[in-house]
Every structure is written in structure tokens, then in C-alpha cells.
Steps between C-alpha positions, in 0.01 A plus 500: 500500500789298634610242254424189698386156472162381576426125600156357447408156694215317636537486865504165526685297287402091450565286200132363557209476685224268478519452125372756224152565705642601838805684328196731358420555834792532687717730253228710300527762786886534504521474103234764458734711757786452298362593153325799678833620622689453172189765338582769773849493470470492113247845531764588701751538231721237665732314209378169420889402534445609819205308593583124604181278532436140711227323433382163431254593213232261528192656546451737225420183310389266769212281438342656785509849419194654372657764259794304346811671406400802759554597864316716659584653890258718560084408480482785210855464409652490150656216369866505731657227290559611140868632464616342800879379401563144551846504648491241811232240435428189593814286668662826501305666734718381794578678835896429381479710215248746638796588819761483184341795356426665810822517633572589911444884469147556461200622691152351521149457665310185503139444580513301821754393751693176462191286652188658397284460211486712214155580387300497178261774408251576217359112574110341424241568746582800671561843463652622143498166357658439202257443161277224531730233305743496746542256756813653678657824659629741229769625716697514828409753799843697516606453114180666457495740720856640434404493093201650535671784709739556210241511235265811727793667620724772388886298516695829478309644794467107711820397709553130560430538848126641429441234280620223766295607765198575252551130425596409856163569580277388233649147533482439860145489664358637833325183574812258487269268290640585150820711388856471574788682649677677220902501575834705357810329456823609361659854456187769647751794429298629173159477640419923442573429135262592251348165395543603098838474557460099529177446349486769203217763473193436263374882359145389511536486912654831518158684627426171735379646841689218685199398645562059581153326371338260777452139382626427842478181618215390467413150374894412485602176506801360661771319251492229695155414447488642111504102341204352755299833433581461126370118504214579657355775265618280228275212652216740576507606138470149337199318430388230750586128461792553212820332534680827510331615834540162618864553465520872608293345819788226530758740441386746802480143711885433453591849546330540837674190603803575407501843685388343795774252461740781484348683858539150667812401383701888586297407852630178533863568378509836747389239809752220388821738515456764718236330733136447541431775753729760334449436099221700378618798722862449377361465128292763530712799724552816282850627576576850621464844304785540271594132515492309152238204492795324473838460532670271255258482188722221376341314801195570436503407116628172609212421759276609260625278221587184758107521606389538192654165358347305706166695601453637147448838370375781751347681209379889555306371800810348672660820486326591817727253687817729428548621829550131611760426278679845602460381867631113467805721390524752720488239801781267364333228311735326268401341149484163654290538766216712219550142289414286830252698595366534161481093390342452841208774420490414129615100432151414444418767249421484140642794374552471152258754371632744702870343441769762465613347220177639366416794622883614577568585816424831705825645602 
């Protein structure tokens, strides 16, 4: 095994969400792929010096979560959680100090392209649904997928290449209704290595006929939907006429309207500074193969930020509207005119539940 370093993060990293209920919601998936990972690797004989976890370690003993103090990722799974090194938590788990470990020369895959959705698996109501306590998705389509082709696979035998385009597969979907586009970045020059060379090689596996098993896709749900479907099994599950489903009730209310706030305002903003008849194609173009999403990601940070101070938080929902920020930079739009355009769409707003200053902001 190469001695090597092995970073552990959730795949999308906020200071908040909605407060302590929605957090449960939003994060259980990514948390329960991160302590999942960290009990591979460990199998694996990797060095727990070695191992460097992110996470924001509150759900293990969220109010919310049905078997406090564990995780599980799988519908039949084990307890992912106990062991799990706390070395990035909280405030810490930053995207400064998660590029400060990872340095420039590095290699990974990510789950969807810069503008799609990622996709929760394992959820209530449809196929392989997690035990009956559970209100939310146990885990994430492609963190899934590629841990679950580690754990039934032979690692001295598997190259990284087989296991990308085993995973490649099983996260995208034939119908275009669910899935994403798994995508390399970085240094591709070791992909016919042995994947125990990176990810250690558990005995117990050594007979594994490298056969993938098939939750597929079905019943996935996408990431940018996982808070309303959350409220809504939580208000299905409550008894009629309390004060708490009043409030989960209330609660979906104000985060419908705020997501339609968020499609009206990107809409309005696009038509304000590019023009009426071009905006939503300009907002909306993809950009040629091989072309970043965009070009300056300084740029796009600070549109991001500059709408979100005055339109309020675009939550996981809002992330849809990436490609528009990309675009307003790619076609020349300066900070000022995202401001004008943004206290024109937004002046009228009442944002501060979704302030920000709250929430944090997305980029």
C-alpha cells in the first residue's frame, strides 16, 4: 500500500441549514458517507494518522435521529459512526482548510457536474427504504455506489478505472429523471492502479466475486429537494391538530416561498442585465465540451455572495441556479451591475430567515 493520505468530507459544506431539524435532513446522508468511508479505509489497514476526517458532527446525537449516538448508511447497515475520529468538526469544517489539506496535486471524482444535483438514496417510500424510524435518505447515490463497490470487490484485482465506470454508471440514469453525471478532475495518470494501493485491502473481501449489487436508482431523491421531502414525512408522521404539525405545515409554507422567490428573482436579475429576450437563454447556455462552467471562480463567489445579501440564502435548492451565476461571469457582468440588479429584484424582500448572516453563505 502506498503511504498516502486520505481526506474524508461531506460534499457539501454549510455552517447551517434550517436549524437543528432541517440540518437532520440535509447532512445525515453526507455524514453517514463520511463515517462509512472512515470504516473501509480503517478495514483497510490505512493508519489512523493517515486518515483526516471533516464533518460537522451533529446528527449522531440530533434530536431527530431515531437511534441516537449511531449512523447508519445502509437499510441493514451497522452502526457507521462509532470510532469515527473527530478531527475537523463543527466551524472547522471549512472549504479553506479542506483545499489546505488537499493541496494542488491530487486526483478526484465527484458525483455530478458543477450544476446538477447530487442525489440521495436509501430514502422512505420507495424501494430499499431505510428502517421504519427514519424520515430521511441514509445515503448519497455515488458515495454509495463507489463504497459499496469497495466493500463486494476484490481491491488487489479492481483498477480505479473499473471502479469509475462501475460507478459512472450506477449513478447516472437512462431516463434523465434521476442520477447525475459523474466527472474526473485532476491528475488521470494512475487510473490502472490497483485500488488497494489508495484504499487498503480488507482480507474478509479477498474471495468477493466483484459482482456491483443493484440498489440502482430507484426511489432517489434529489439534494435539492431532501429538506421539503424531509418536512413533509415529518408532517405526515405527526398527529393531527398539534402545534408541532402546525409548525412543520408553516415551515414547508415559507420554504416553498422562498424557493420560488429564488426562481423569480435569478429570472428577473438575468432579464435586467443581459436583457429580457436574451436572459434565461444566456443564464441557462451550457458551455462547450472541455470548457470549465466557469472561468474566474472568484467571480462567481462574489455574485453568489452579492445576491445572497440582499436576496438571502439560496440554500441546497438554490444551488440549481449555478449555471447563472457562472454565465453573468462569463458574459462580463461586473459586481455592480449583480448589486443593481439584485436590490431591484430583492428590495422588497424579507429575508432574514434565510439571512446569510444565518445560514452563511454558499460559496
Amino acid at each position: 500500500m502506498k503511504n498516502r493520505w486520505d481526506l474524508l468530507g461531506q460534499n457539501s459544506i454549510t455552517k447551517q441549514l434550517y436549524g437543528r431539524l432541517l440540518n437532520f435532513c440535509g447532512v445525515h446522508a453526507r455524514q453517514a458517507d463520511v463515517c462509512h468511508a472512515y470504516q473501509i479505509l480503517k478495514r483497510g489497514g490505512l493508519k489512523e494518522e493517515n486518515i483526516v476526517v471533516f464533518m460537522y458532527d451533529d446528527i449522531a446525537q440530533n434530536p431527530q435521529n431515531p437511534r441516537p449516538g449511531v449512523i447508519i448508511n445502509h437499510p441493514k447497515g451497522k452502526d457507521v459512526y462509532a470510532g469515527v475520529p473527530k478531527d475537523y468538526t463543527g466551524d472547522q469544517v471549512t472549504t479553506k482548510n479542506f483545499a489546505v489539506l488537499m493541496g494542488n496535486k491530487t486526483a478526484v471524482t465527484g458525483g455530478t457536474n458543477a450544476v446538477e444535483s447530487s442525489w440521495g438514496t436509501y430514502c422512505p417510500g420507495w424501494n430499499a427504504p431505510p428502517p421504519h424510524e427514519y424520515l430521511t435518505c441514509l445515503g448519497d447515490v455515488y458515495s454509495v455506489s463507489w463504497m459499496e463497490d469497495s466493500e463486494t470487490h476484490n481491491l488487489k484485482k479492481e483498477a480505479i478505472k473499473d471502479q469509475y465506470e462501475a460507478v459512472k454508471k450506477r449513478t447516472s440514469s437512462s431516463n434523465n429523471l434521476t442520477g447525475s453525471h459523474v466527472m474526473e478532475y485532476g491528475d488521470k495518470t494512475f487510473k490502472d492502479e490497483k485500488l488497494f494501493l489508495y484504499q487498503g485491502f480488507d482480507p474478509a473481501n479477498a474471495n468477493n466475486t466483484n459482482r456491483l449489487p443493484s440498489p440502482g436508482l430507484d426511489g432517489a431523491i434529489s439534494q435539492w429537494d431532501a429538506d421539503i421531502f424531509f418536512m413533509w414525512k415529518r408532517y405526515e408522521q405527526l398527529n393531527g391538530g398539534s402545534e408541532e404539525k402546525q409548525r412543520v405545515l408553516k415551515e414547508i409554507r415559507e420554504t416553498v416561498a422562498h424557493r420560488k422567490h429564488l426562481d423569480t428573482s435569478i429570472d428577473f436579475i438575468g432579464k435586467h442585465v443581459v436583457g429580457f429576450e436574451k436572459g434565461p437563454s444566456v443564464l441557462d447556455a451550457p458551455r462547450s465540451s472541455g470548457q470549465p462552467v466557469v472561468d474566474d471562480w472568484d467571480c462567481m463567489k462574489r455574485m453568489v455572495r452579492v445576491f445572497e445579501s440582499h436576496c438571502g440564502s439560496l440554500t441546497q435548492y438554490g444551488m440549481k441556479h449555478m449555471r447563472a451565476f457562472a454565465n453573468l461571469c462569463n458574459n462580463g457582468i461586473s459586481e455592480a451591475e449583480m448589486k443593481e440588479a439584485s436590490v431591484f429584484a430583492c428590495g422588497g424582500y424579507n429575508s432574514a430567515k434565510w439571512s446569510p448572516l444565518v445560514l452563511g453563505h454558499s460559496a
